[in-house]
N, C-alpha and C positions, 0 to 999 in steps of 0.2 A: 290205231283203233278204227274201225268199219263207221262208217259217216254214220249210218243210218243208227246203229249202237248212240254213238256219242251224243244224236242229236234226242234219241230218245232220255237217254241218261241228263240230258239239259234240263229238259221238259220236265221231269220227275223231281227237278231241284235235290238232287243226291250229289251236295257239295263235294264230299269225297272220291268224286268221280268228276274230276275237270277233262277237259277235251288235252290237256296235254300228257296225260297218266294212264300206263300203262290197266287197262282192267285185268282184274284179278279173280279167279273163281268165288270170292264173297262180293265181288261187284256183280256179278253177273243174277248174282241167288237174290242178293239187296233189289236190284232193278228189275227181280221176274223174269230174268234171258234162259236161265236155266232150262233146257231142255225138257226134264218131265215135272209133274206136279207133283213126283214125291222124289226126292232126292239126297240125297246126304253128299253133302259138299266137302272137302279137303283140300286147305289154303296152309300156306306160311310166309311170314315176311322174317328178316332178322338183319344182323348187320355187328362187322369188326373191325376193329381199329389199330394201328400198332400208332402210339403218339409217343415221340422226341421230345423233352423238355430240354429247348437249347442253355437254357440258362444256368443248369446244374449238370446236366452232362447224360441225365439219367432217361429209360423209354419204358413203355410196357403195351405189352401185346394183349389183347383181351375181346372174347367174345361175348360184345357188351349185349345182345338179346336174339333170341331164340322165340319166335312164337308159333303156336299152332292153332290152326282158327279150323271150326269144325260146324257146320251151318247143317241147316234138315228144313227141307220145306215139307210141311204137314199137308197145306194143301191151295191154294192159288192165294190164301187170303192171310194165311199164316205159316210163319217161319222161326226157324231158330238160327242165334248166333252165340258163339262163344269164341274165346279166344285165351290161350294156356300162355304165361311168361315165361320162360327163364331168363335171369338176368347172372351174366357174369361165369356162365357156362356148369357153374354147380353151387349148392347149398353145402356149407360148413361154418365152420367156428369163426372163420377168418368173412365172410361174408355169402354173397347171390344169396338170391330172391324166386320164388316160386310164388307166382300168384295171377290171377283173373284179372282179364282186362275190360272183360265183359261176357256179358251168360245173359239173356235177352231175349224176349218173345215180339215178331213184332207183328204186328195186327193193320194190313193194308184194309180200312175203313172205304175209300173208295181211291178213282184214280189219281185226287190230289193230298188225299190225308194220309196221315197213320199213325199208329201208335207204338212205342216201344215202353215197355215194361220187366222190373229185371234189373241187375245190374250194367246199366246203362251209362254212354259217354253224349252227357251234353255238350250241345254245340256254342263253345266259348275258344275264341281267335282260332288259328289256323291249324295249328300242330295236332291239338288239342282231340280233334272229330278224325283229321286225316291227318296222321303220325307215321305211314309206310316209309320205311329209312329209303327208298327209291320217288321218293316226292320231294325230297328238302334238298338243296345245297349243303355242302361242309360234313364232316364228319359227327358234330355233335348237333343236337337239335336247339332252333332259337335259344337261348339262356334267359331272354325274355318269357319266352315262355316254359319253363323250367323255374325261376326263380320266383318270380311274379305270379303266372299263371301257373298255376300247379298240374301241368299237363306231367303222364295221360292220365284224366279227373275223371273217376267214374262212382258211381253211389247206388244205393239200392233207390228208384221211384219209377217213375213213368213222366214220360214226355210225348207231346201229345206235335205233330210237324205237318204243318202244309202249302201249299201253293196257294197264289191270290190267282182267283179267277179272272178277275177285272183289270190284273196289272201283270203283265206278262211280265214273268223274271224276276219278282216277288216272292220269297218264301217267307216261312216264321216259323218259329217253333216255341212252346210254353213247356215248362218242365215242372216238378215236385220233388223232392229228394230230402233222405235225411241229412241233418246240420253238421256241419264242422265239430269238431272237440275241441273248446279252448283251451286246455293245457297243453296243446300239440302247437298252437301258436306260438312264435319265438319269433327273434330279430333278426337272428343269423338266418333260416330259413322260413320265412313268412307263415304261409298257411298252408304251406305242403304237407308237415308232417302233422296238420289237423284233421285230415283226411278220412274219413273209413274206411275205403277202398272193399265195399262190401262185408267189413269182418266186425259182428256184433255192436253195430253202429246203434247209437241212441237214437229212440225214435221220435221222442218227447218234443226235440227241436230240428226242425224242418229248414232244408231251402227251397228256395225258388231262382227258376232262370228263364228267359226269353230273350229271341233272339231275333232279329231282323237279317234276311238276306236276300242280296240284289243283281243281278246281272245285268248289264245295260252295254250291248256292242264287246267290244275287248276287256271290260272292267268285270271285276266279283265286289260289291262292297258288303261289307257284314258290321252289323252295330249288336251287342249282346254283351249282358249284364247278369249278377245274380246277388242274393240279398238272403242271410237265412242267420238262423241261432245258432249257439256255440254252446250250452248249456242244459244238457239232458237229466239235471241230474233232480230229486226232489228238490218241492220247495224249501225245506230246511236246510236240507245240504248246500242249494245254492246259496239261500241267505246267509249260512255261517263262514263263505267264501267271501260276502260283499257282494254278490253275480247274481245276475236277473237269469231266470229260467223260463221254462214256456217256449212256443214255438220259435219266436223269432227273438228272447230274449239276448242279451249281451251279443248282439248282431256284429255280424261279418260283410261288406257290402262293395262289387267288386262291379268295373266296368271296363271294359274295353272295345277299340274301333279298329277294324283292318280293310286291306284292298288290295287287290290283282291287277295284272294289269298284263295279258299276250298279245303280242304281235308281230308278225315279221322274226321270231327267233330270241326275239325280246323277253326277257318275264321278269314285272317291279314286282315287290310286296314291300307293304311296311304296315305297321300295327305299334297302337298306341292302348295302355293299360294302366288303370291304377285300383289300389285294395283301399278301402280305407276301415281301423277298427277302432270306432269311436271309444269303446272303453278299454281301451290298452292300459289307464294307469290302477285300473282294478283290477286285472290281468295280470300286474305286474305283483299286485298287494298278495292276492291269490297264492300266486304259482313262483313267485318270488324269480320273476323273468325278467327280460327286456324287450317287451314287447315295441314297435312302430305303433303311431296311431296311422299311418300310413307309408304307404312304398308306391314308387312308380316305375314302369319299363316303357323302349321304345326301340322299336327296330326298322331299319330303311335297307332294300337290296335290289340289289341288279344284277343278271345275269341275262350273258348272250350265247347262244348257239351258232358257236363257229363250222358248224355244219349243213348251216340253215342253207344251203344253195345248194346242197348236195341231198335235199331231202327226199326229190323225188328217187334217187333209187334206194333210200332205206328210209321209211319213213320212221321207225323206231328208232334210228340209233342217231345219238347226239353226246356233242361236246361243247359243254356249257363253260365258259367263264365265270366268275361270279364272283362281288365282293358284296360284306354285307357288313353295316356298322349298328352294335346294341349301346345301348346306354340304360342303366336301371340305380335306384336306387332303394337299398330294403328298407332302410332306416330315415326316410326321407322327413320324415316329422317325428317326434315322440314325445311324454306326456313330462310333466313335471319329474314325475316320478322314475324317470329312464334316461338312459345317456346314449347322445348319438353316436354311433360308429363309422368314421368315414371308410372303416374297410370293406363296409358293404356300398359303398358308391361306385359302381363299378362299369367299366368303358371296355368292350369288345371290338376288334376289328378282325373280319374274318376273312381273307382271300384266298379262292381256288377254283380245283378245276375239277367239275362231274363227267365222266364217260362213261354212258347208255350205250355198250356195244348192241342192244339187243332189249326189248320190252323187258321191265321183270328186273334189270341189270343194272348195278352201278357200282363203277371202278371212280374211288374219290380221292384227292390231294388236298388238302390247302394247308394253308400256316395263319396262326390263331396268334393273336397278341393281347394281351389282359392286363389291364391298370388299375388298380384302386386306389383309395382316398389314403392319407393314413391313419394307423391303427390308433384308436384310443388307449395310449397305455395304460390304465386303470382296469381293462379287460384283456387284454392281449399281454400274457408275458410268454416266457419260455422258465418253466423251473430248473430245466439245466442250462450251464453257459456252454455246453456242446452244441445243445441242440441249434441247429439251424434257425435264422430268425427268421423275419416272413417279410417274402418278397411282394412288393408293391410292382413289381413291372415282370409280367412272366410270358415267353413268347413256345409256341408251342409246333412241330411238323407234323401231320398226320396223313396218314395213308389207310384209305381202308375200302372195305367190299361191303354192298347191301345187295338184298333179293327181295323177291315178293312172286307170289304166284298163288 
């Protein structure tokens, strides 16, 4: 990337655009590089996998996302963004997914503000804001951030982001958005399939998110939080559930801390998160579930670039090492009214190797090992004795290709 790009791209505090990644034609329209002041822009990132399951003998190949990002600058001060999914390479009976990852107006207020408005992706931990499968190590993305954090998390509000004048390297952002669904809340997957993800979402209960972010020498620290209702429905309907309604009723309340770290060919991250939902055992009464009244994740990684000496004559292309260890658990607490499951305690280790022949590119290996707690027999059966039981220890090979451009 051209120095003088990257250093502007600092200054503008556009997280999604670290000095070690590849820009992309919606980097360029985001940070104002765009050539004219009307423009219509034309991006894609995506990424596939072929994964070995050593343990049963069995693989499968699959083009896990397809996206198409379509941006139009109106005119220096405003812009559009959107971005098309496909997951799993087609829609039928048997699965994929077609949907928006975001569709957003965003309103440059001056040189340190702005606004986005729209279905928007607040910025909560890493993955989360900057998801391009050519940014992460490993073939899947964090499981901390996946299981825990419900990335890619987007909602219909506005979020309101800027830079401190007075403290170079300081961003923040404030957000508004519509609430979670509590009957999408569960124990097997947290508060992912609470989600709206922009479709007919209740408006009645509200979140909120803000976020602190920090630059200082080789480090990024980011501290961000968010807090909102689960409960859109009238007041009678909630109360004949037992469930508070109202903006922030039967609240949802999520925090988490991450940090970077380049140098020398070096790159740490790790990221610490927890959910808590203080009324899981009305939740439970409700929707007759197993809700957590809390869940936690944590992830630590390292990766080197065994090409770091060879960068002066390609400064794009690298060969990353990398291992990286998760630990989460969904079910870490739960109410009177619920039973714990140690099979959502669960230990990742993930080690391999990233090949950036080229900006834009990446050729990916590693081997994935998965541990869980064991199963609560009281919820875990098998109704046939053919059927396969469930493995507590599963070790995984994977190979795959991501892009972006």
């Amino acid at each position: 990337m051209n120095r003088s790009i990257a250093l502007l791209l600092f200054l503008l505090g556009f997280s999604h655009c670290t000095l070690a990644q590849f820009m992309t034609r919606e980097d360029s329209l985001n940070a104002g590089l765009s050539p004219n002041s009307r423009s219509v822009i034309l991006s894609a990132y995506g990424e596939a996998k072929y994964a070995y399951h050593a343990d049963n003998g069995t693989a499968q190949a699959n083009l896990t996302r397809n996206i198409l990002f379509v941006g139009y600058r109106f005119n220096p001060k405003i812009s559009f963004f959107s971005e098309l999914e496909l997951e799993d390479a087609k829609v039928d009976g048997s699965g994929g997914e077609i949907s928006l990852e975001q569709a957003v107006l965003k309103f440059d207020l001056n040189r340190n503000h702005y606004l986005l408005a729209g279905l928007f992706i607040p910025r909560i931990g890493i993955i989360n804001e900057n998801h391009l499968p050519t940014t992460f190590n490993g073939n899947d993305r964090h499981e901390v951030e996946t299981r825990i954090l419900p990335s890619t998390w987007r909602e219909i509000g506005v979020g309101y982001y800027g830079m401190s004048d007075r403290i170079p390297g300081l961003n923040w952002s404030l957000g508004i958005m519509n609430g979670l669904d509590a009957s999408g809340i569960s124990g097997s997957n947290g508060i992912r399939d609470a989600r709206f993800e922009g479709r007919r979402a209740t408006g009645s209960n509200l979140g909120t998110t803000a976020s602190l972010l920090y630059y200082y020498r080789n480090f990024r620290f980011q501290l961000s939080g968010y807090y909102g209702g689960t409960v859109g429905l009238p007041a009678r309907s909630a109360d004949s559930l037992g469930l508070d309604s109202g903006p922030f009723g039967t609240p949802v309340a999520l925090g988490e801390f991450n940090l970077q770290y380049r140098r020398s060919g070096w790159t740490i991250k790790a990221l610490a998160s927890t959910v808590s939902v203080p009324d899981a055992d009305r939740l439970n009464t409700a929707f007759a579930k197993n809700v957590a009244s809390s869940m936690y994740g944590y992830f630590v990684e390292a990766g080197y670039n065994l090409l770091e000496r060879s960068k002066k004559q390609n400064k794009q292309r690298q060969l990353i090492v990398f291992s990286r260890y998760e630990g989460l658990d969904q079910m870490a607490s739960v109410p009177d009214n619920g039973i714990r499951d140690e099979l959502y305690h669960l230990q990742f280790l993930i080690m391999g190797l990233t090949y950036q022949p080229t900006g834009g590119v990446a050729i990916k290996f590693d081997w994935k090992h998965v541990t869980s707690g064991e199963p609560e027999p009281t919820l875990n059966f098998n109704p046939s004795p053919t059927a396969p039981g469930i493995e507590r220890v599963n070790d995984f090979l994977q190979l795959g290709l991501a892009y972006s451009f």
